[in-house]
N, C-alpha and C positions, 0 to 999 in steps of 0.2 A: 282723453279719458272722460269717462260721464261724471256730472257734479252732482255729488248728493244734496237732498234738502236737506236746512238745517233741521226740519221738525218733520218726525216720522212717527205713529202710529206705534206704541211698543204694544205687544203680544200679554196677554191674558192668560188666565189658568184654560178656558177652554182652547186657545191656539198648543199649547202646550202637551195639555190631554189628544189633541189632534196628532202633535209629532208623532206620540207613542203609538197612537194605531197605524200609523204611517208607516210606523218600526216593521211593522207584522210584515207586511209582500217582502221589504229588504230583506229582513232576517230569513225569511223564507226562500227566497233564491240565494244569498248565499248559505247557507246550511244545505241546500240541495244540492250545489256548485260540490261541496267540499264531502260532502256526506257519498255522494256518488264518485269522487276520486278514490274514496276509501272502498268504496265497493267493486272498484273496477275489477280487483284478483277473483271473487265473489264471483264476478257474471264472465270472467276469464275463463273457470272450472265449469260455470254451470251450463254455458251458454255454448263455450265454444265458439267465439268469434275469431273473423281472421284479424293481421293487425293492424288491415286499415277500415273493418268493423270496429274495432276496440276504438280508435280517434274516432271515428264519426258518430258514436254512442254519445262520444263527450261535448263533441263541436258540432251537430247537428244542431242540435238546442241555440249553440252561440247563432252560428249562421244566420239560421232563420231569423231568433231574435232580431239580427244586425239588420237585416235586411228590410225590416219591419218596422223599425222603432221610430227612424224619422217621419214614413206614413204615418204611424198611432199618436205620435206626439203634436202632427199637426191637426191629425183628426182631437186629438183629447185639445187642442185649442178652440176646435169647433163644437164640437158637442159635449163638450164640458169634460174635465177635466178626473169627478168624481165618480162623475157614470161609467167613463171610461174603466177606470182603476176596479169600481165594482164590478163589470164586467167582467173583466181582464182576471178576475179572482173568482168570481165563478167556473170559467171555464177551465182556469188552472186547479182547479179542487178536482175537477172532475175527471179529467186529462189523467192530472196523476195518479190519480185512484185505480185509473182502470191499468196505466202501463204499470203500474205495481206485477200485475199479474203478467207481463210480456213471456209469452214461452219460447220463441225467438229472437235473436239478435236481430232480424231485421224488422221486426214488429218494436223490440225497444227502442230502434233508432227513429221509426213511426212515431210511436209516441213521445221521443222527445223532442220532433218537428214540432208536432202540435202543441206542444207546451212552450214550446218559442211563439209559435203565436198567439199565446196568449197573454208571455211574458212580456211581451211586445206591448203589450197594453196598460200591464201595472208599473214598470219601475219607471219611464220617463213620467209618470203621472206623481209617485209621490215626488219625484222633486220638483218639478212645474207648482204643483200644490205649495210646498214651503214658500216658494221665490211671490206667490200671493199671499200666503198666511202670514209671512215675516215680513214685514217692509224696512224696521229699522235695521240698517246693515250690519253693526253689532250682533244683534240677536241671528238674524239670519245667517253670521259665519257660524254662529255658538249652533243654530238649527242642522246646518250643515255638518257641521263637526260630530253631531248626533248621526246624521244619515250615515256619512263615512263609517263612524264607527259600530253602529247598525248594522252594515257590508262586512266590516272587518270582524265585530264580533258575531255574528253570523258564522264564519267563516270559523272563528273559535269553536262555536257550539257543535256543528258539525260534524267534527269528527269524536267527538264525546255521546251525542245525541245517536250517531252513525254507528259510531262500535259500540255502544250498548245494543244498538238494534241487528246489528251484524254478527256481536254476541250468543243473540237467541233468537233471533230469526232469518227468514231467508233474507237476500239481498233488495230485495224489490218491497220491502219494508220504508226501506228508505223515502222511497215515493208517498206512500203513505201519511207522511208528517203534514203534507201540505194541506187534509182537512183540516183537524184542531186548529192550526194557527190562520186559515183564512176565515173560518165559521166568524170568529170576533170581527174581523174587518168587515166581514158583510155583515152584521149586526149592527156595529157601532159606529159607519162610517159614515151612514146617511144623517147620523145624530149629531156628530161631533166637527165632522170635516168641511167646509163650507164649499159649495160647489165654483167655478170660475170658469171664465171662457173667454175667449178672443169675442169685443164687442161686435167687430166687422169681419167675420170669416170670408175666406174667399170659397171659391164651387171646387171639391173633389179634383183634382186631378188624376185620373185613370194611368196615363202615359208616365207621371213621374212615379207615381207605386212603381209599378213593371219596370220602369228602367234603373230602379235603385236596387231591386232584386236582382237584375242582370248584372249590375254592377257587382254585388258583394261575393254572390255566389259560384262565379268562375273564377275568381280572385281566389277565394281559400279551395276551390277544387285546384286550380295551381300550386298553389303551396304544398298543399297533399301529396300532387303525383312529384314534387319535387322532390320531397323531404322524405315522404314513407317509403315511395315506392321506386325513385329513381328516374323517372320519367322524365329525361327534358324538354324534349320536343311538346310531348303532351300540356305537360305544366307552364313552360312558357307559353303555347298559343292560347291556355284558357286564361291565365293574369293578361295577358295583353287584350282578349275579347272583351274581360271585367272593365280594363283601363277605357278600353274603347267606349261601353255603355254609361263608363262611370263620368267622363266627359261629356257626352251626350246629355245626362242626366243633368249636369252644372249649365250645359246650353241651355235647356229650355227653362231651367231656375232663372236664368237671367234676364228672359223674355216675358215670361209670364207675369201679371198686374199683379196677382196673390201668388209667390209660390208657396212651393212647399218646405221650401227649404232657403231663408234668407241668406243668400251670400254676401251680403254688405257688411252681416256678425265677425266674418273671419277678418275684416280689414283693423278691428281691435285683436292688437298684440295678446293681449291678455288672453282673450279668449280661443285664439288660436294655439299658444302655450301650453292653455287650460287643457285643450283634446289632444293633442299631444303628449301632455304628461300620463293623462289619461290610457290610451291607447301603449305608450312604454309599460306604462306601472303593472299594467294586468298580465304584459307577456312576459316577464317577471316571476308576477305571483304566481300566476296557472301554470307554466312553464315549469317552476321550482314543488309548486304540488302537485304536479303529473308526477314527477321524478323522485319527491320524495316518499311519499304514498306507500308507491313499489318500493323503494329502497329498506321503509321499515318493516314491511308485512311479510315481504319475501325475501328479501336480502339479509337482514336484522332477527327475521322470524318472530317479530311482536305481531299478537292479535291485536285487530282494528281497534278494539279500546285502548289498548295500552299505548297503539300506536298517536291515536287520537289523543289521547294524553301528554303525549310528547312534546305533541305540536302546539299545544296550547298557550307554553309562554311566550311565543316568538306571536302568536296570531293575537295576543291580550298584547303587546308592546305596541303592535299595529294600532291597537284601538288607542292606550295611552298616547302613542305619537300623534294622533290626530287632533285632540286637544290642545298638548303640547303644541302644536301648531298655531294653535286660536292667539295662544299667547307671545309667542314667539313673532309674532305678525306685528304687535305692536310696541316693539322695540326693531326689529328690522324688517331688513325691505322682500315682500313675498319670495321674489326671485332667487333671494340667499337662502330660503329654507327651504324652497321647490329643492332647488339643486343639490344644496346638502344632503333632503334626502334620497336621491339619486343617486349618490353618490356612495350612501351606507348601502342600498340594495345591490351596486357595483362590486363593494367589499365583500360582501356576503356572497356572491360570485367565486369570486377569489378565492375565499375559503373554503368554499368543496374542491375547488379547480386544484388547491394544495396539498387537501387535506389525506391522510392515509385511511379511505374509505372500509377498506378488507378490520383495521381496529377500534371501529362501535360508532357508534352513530354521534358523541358527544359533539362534534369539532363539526358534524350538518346541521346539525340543531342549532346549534351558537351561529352559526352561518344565515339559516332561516329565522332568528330573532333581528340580522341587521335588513337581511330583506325586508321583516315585515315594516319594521321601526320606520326606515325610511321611506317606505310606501305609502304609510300612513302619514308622513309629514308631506309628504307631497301632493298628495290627491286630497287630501280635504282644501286645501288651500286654490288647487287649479278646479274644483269644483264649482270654489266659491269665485274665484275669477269669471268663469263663465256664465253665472245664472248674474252677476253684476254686470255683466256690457248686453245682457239684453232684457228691453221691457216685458215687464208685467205681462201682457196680453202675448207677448211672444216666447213666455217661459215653457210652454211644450215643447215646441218646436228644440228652441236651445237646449231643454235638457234632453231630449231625446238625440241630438248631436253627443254631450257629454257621456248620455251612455251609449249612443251608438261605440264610441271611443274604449269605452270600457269592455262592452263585449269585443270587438275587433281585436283589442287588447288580449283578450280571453282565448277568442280561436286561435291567434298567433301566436299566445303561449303554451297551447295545449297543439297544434298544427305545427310550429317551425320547431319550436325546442322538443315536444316529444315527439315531431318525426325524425329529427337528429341524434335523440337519444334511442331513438328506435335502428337508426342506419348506422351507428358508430357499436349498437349492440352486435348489428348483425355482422357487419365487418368484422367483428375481435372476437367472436364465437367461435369454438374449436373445440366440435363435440367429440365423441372417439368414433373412431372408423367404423367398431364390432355394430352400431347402433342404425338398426333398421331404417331404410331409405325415408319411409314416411313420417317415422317420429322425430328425424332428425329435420327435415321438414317442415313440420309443427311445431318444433321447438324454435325457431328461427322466428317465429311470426312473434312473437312475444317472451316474454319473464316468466307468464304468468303460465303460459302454457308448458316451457321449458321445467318448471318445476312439476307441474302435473305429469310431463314423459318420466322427471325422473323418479315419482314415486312409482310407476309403472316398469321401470325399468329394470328393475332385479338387481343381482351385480353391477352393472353399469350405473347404477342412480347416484351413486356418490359423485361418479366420475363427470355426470352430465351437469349436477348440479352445483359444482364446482368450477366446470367449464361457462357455465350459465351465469353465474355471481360475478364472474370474471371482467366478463362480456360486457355486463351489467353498470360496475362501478366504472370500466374507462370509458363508456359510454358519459357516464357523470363526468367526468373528471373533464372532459372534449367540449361536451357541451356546454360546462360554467366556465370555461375558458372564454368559449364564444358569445358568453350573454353578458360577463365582464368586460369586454371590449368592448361591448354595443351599449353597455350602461354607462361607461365613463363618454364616447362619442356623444350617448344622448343628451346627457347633461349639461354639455358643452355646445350642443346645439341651442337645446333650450334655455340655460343663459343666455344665450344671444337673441333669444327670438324675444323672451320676456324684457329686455334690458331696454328698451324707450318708453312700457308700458308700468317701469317703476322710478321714472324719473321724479 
């Protein structure tokens, strides 16, 4: 393990005034994250997507991000860290401004590429930025424990901020939030933020971009044709292509004087924990807000704000547990609290897997406060794991790993768990016979379209829409089955992985 100095540098009113504006990018993706789950039915009705348009509106954005973040994070080592971020927030202003106005589904799913790429460029930057602003480790978990909660209350604001705008305006509102809250960070970031860079950067590498791309992006097209559309053949040769480039990619890291990506970080326990915890936590959360989204708006019949309302206690526990964290550390050992909370997000599984879905939403809600609780005690802590096992001059790099983690997190819980709750829908769907070939069809490809056939559907719409809610909840019921079982396995891996690194 690294030894800290006994004397560190403690942070100032203006490192302080720096977090906050730091706040704005996080709160701004996720608010976006969670604001656009809320609008999925939205762009369901308007758009007309199929239902592996509907994923790829959502995970297009992750992907690319994913694929991006360790090139931007070693480039923001190079070319400084705050230029990057300014950057990376101009074009996200702009980006979203104009997909607001998307009049197809495949121009939305356009414009949510390009906002991965530029997302690509703000979030591994504020954290890079903290792991130099904060040197004393104290203050730095407490900075940390800020970002986390930044993420998670993000994630709060969201769907309040989302159903007010989904309220009274169209869906593509949503995108629009991202002016107001970047205008400040481009004002006040050249002011307050101090800029930082790797003193010795190495030269670009062209070859490790491209192959890190190859790497992510036939990997979640694998997942896809697995989980949404049933493809196996398809879906395993393209994870296996990904595996293939994504090995490739770890060869020439190993060879090169500068890479771009130090694999020497992953030989600390901690921090290979860290992206691990990481990477569970988000397929998790994104996983449980694909599913529950739909469950309140169409299943429940709450409008987005009220729905958005709902969700808010369990997403504000998130952000409590994250603290609760800071403190919890200094009576026992990380490992016990990573895992603990892993182990409430497991329960909270459980609880819908039990729960009699068809009688009110109380018993998912109470479910999604132990998810969020334990997500939030888990990831502010493997955060801080991982920006601690690597130096200062190499904190882009690192955090752009922790959030590669996070995003990868993201598509695999909005890709495995909502293609599974998309294939367990389709399987237990039993529409009535009398109901025309094509709307029957379309009702198949989604929730959200099966309720548009059955306001369409005259006499029949009771019957559809009943058959459709059906479908729906065992869907739920199947799939927290299966993310309880892989939540309590992961915990228990991760125990094991983190246990010589809290000796």
């Amino acid at each position: 393990m690294t030894t800290l100095l006994t004397s560190r540098p403690t942070a100032g009113a203006r490192e302080w005034a720096a977090l906050a504006v730091l706040m704005l990018p996080v709160l701004l993706v996720s608010v976006d994250n969670t604001a656009l789950s809320f609008a999925l039915p939205a762009v369901s009705q308007a758009l007309r997507p199929t239902g592996a348009q509907l994923l790829w509106i959502v995970d297009v954005y992750a992907l690319v991000l994913a694929g991006l973040l360790i090139p931007m994070g070693s480039q923001g080592d190079r070319v400084g860290r705050r230029r990057l971020l300014l950057v990376g927030g101009t074009g996200f202003a702009l980006v979203s401004a104009a997909t607001a106005f998307a009049p197809t589904a495949e121009l939305l799913v356009a414009g949510r590429a390009a906002m991965g790429l530029f997302g690509a460029m703000l979030m591994p930057a504020t954290l890079s930025l903290l792991r130099n602003i904060f040197l004393d480790a104290r203050q730095r978990r407490i900075a940390v424990a800020v970002w986390a909660a930044g993420f998670s209350g993000g994630a709060a604001l969201g769907p309040i901020v989302g159903g007010f705008l989904l309220n009274h305006f169209w869906w593509g509102s949503v995108f629009l939030m991202a002016v107001p809250v970047l205008v400040p960070l481009l004002v006040l970031g050249p002011l307050l933020i101090p800029e930082s860079r790797d003193p010795r950067p190495g030269p670009v590498d062209v070859p490790s971009v491209v192959l890190a791309m190859l790497a992510m992006t036939p990997v979640v097209y694998g997942i896809k044709a697995l989980t949404a559309s049933g493809r196996l053949f398809d879906g395993l040769l393209a994870t296996a292509f990904g595996v293939l480039f994504g090995v490739l990619f770890a060869r020439r890291q190993a060879v090169l004087a500068t890479p771009m990506l130090d694999l020497g970080l992953f030989r600390e326990r901690g921090f290979t924990g860290g992206v691990a915890v990481n990477v569970l936590g988000n397929v998790g959360l994104y996983g449980f807000l694909f599913m529950l989204t739909q469950y309140l708006q169409l299943v429940v019949g709450l409008d987005p704000m009220t729905a958005g309302l709902t969700m808010v206690p369990g997403l504000v526990l998130t952000v409590l547990a994250g603290f609760a964290a800071v403190r919890a550390v200094t009576r026992v050992a990380p490992r016990t609290v990573i895992v603990t909370g892993m182990l409430l997000s497991a329960a909270g599984f459980l609880g819908v897997a039990l729960a009699d879905l068809a009688a009110g939403p109380v018993v998912v809600l109470a479910a999604f406060c132990l998810v969020g609780a334990g997500i939030g005690l888990a990831e502010t802590l493997s955060n801080d794991l991982i920006l601690a096992a690597a130096p200062p001059h190499k904190a882009g790099a690192a955090s752009a790993i922790s959030e590669t983690g996070y995003e990868v997190g993201a598509v695999a819980g909005t890709a495995v768990l909502g293609g599974l709750l998309t294939a367990f829908y389709q399987h237990h769907l039993d529409l009535p016979r009398a109901l025309d070939t094509g709307a029957a069809a379309a009702a198949h490809e989604t929730l959200g379209a099966a309720v548009g056939i059955a306001d369409e559907a005259g006499a029949l719409g009771p019957a559809v829409r009943e058959a459709a809610f059906a479908a729906f909840t065992a869907g739920m019921h199947w799939t927290a089955v299966v993310m309880a079982v892989v939540g309590v396995l992961a915990a228990l891996t991760v125990a094991r992985v983190l246990r010589p690194a809290t000796r």
